[in-house]
N, C-alpha and C positions, 0 to 999 in steps of 0.2 A: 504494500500500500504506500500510498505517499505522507510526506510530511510538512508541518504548518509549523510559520514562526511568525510571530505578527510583534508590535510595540504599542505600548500607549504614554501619551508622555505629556505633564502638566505644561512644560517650555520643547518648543523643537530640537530634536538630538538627533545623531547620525545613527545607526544600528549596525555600521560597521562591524563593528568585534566579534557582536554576537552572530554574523552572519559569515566572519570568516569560517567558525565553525560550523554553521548552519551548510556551507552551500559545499564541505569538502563531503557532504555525507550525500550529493546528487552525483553518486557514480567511484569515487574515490573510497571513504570510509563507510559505506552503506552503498546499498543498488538503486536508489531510486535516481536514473539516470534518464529519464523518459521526456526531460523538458522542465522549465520551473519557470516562476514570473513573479513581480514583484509590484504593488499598490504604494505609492508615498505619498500624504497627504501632507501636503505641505501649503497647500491652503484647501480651499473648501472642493476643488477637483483634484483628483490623486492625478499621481503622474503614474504610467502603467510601465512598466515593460515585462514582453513576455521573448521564450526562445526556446522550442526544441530541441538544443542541443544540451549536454546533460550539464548541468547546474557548475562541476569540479573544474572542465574545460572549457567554461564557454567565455568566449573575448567578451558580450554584451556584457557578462555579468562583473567581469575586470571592468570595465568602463566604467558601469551605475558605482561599482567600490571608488573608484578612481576619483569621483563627484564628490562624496563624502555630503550626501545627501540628508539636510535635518529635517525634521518631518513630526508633527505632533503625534502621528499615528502612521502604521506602515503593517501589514501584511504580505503575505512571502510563502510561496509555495517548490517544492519540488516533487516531479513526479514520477510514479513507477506507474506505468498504463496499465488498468484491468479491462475500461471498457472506453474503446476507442481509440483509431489510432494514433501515432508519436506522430504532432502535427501540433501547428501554435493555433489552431482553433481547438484543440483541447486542451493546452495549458493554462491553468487558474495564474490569478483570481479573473472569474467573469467578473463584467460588469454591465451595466442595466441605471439607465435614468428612472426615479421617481422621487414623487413630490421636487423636485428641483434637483435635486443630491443626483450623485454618483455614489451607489449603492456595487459593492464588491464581495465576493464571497470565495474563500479556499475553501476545500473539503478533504476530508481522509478517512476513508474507509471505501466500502463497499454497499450497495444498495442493489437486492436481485429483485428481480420479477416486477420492478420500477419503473410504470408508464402511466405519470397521474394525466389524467385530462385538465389540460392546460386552455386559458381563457382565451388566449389569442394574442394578449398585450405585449406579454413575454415570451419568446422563443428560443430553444437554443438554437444555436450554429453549427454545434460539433457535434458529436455523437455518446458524450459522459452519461451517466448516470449524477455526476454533480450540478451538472449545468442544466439539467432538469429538477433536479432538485432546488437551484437557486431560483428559480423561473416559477415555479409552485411558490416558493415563500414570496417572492414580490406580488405572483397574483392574490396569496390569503392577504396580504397584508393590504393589498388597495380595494381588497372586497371588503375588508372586517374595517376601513374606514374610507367609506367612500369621498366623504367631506375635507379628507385633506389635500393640501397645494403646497406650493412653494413658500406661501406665508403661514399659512397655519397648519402644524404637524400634531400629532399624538406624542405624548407624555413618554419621556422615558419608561416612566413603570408599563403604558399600555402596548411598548413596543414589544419590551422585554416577554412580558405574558405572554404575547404570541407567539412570538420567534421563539419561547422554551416551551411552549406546547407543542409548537410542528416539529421541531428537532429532537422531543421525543416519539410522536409521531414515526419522523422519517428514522429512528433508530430501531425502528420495529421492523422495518426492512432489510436490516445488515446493519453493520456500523455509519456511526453520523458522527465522527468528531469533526467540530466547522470553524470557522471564521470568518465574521460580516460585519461589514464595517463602511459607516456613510460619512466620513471626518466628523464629526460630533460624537461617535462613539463605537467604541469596538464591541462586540457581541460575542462572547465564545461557548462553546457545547463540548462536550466530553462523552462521548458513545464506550470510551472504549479505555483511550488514553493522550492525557493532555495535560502539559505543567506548566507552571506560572511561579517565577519570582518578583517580587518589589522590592526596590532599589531605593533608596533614599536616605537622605543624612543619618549617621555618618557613615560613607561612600567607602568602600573596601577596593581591593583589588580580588579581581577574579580572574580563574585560571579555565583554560575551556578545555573540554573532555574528548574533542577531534584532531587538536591540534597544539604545540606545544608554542599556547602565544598565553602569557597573564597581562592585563592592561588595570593602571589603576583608576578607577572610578572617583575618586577622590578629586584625582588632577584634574576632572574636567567636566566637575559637578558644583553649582553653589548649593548652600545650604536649604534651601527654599526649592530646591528639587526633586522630581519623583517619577520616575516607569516602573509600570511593568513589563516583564518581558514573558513569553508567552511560548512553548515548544513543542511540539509532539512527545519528545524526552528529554530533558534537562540537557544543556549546552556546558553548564559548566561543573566544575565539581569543588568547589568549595562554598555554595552559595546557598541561602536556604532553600530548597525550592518545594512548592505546594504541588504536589500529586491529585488533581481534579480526579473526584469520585465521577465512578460510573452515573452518568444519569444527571449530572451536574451541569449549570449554568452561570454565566458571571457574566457581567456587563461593567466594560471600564468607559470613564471619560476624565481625559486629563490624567492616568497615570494613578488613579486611584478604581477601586472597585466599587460601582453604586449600587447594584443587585446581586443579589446572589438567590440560588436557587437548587433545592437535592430534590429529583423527582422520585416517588416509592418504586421499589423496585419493582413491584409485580403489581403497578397500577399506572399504566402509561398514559391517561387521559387525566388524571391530578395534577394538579402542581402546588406547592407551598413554595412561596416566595417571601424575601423582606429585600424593603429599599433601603440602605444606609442611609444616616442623619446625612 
C-alpha cells in the first residue's frame, strides 16, 4: 500500500527534513515506488506537484526540496499501485474545487468491491479506488449542505462529523487511512495505521529513522511555534510520537488538534466526538 505525510503549522515552515526521510522510503528504503505528489499551501490555493517516477529518484522531487518551500499546511503522498495504473493521473493528492477552496485528499489502503454512485459534480480521471473515494466525500459533503458558497461554509465541528462518519463508512470496505485538507484545515482518519507528533517549544533535535540526517528544531523555531507532523509510521526515532487508534479521527488547524474522535469498534454508523477549547 502507499504512504501519507502531511504538516500543519500555526506560522509557514518548510517540511524538508521530514520529507528527506519520507520520500527515500518511495523505492529506496520501502517499495512504494509507483509515483508520489505533493499539496503546499502556502496560501489559500496549494501548489501541487505530482510524478510517476518513484519518489527516491525523481529530479521533480530534488527541485520542490531544492525550493525549501514554507507552507502552513502541506500533504504528501507516495505510491505503491493496487488499482490503476503507474501514470500521474493516478498519483494523489487529487484535487477538486468547492465552496471556493481547493479541497485535496491522499489515501492509503485498499477499498474492494468500491463503485458508489457518484452525483455527477465530481468525477475521477484515473482509474483508483481513492479518487473515487474523494469524489463521494465532496458529493456527501455538498448534499448534506446545500447552502454553502465561497462566503458562507459549515463549522469546523459540522465538517468534521461528516468526513468521520464517511471514513468510517469507507473503512468498511478495506482500509481508509486519509488525508484532506482545504488550507484552513487538515482532516486525518486512521483505518489501519497513522502517526502524529507535535513539535513545539522547547524544540529538540531529531534524528530520522531512513536516513542518517539529525537537524535541530530549536535552530529554526521561535518560541511561539507549533506543527504537527503526520506519517503513515513515524519518521523519526527519538520523538514522541502518537500511534492513531484504529477507527480514529483528528482535525488540525494551525498546528494544533481541534477535534478529535474514536469510532466503536463494532458500531460503524456512531460517532463520539469533542471539539477542543
Amino acid at each position: 500500500m502507499c504512504q501519507l505525510l502531511a504538516m500543519s503549522c500555526l506560522q509557514p515552515a518548510s517540511i524538508n527534513f521530514s520529507l528527506e526521510g519520507f520520500h527515500t522510503r518511495g523505492g529506496h528504503t520501502d517499495e512504494h515506488k509507483d509515483g508520489w505528489g505533493m499539496a503546499f499551501f502556502e496560501t489559500e490555493r496549494p501548489r501541487l506537484f505530482h510524478d510517476h517516477a518513484p519518489a527516491a529518484w525523481s529530479p521533480l522531487l530534488q527541485k520542490v526540496k531544492s525550493e525549501f518551500i514554507k507552507a502552513k499546511s502541506v500533504i504528501a503522498h507516495i505510491r505503491k499501485a493496487t488499482y490503476g495504473n503507474v501514470s500521474l493521473r493516478n498519483c494523489h493528492p487529487f484535487a477538486r474545487e468547492l465552496w471556493g477552496q481547493t479541497w485535496v485528499m491522499s489515501h492509503n489502503g485498499d477499498l474492494h468491491n468500491f463503485n458508489p454512485a457518484l452525483e455527477g459534480r465530481f468525477t475521477p480521471e484515473g482509474e483508483t479506488d481513492s479518487e473515487r473515494a474523494f469524489c463521494l466525500i465532496l458529493d456527501t459533503l455538498a448534499a448534506n449542505f446545500p447552502w454553502a458558497n465561497e462566503w458562507v461554509k459549515p463549522s469546523d465541528h459540522e465538517i468534521f462529523a461528516v468526513l468521520n462518519q464517511l471514513s468510517a463508512q469507507l473503512s468498511s470496505y478495506g482500509s481508509f487511512n486519509v488525508l484532506i485538507g482545504n488550507g484552513d484545515f487538515l482532516f486525518a482518519h486512521c483505518s489501519t495505521k497513522l502517526a502524529y507528533v507535535e513539535r513545539r517549544y522547547p524544540f529538540q533535535a531529531a534524528t530520522l529513522v531512513d536516513k542518517d540526517l539529525t537537524f535541530d528544531l530549536s535552530a529554526h523555531n521561535a518560541p511561539n511555534d507549533r506543527m504537527i507532523v503526520l506519517a503513515t509510521t513515524p519518521l523519526t526515532c527519538n520523538e514522541q510520537w502518537t500511534l492513531m487508534n484504529r477507527g480514529e479521527s483528528i482535525l488540525l488547524r494551525d498546528g494544533d488538534i481541534v477535534a478529535k474522535s474514536l469510532m466503536a469498534a463494532n458500531q460503524p454508523e456512531s460517532n463520539v466526538f469533542a471539539i477542543a477549547a
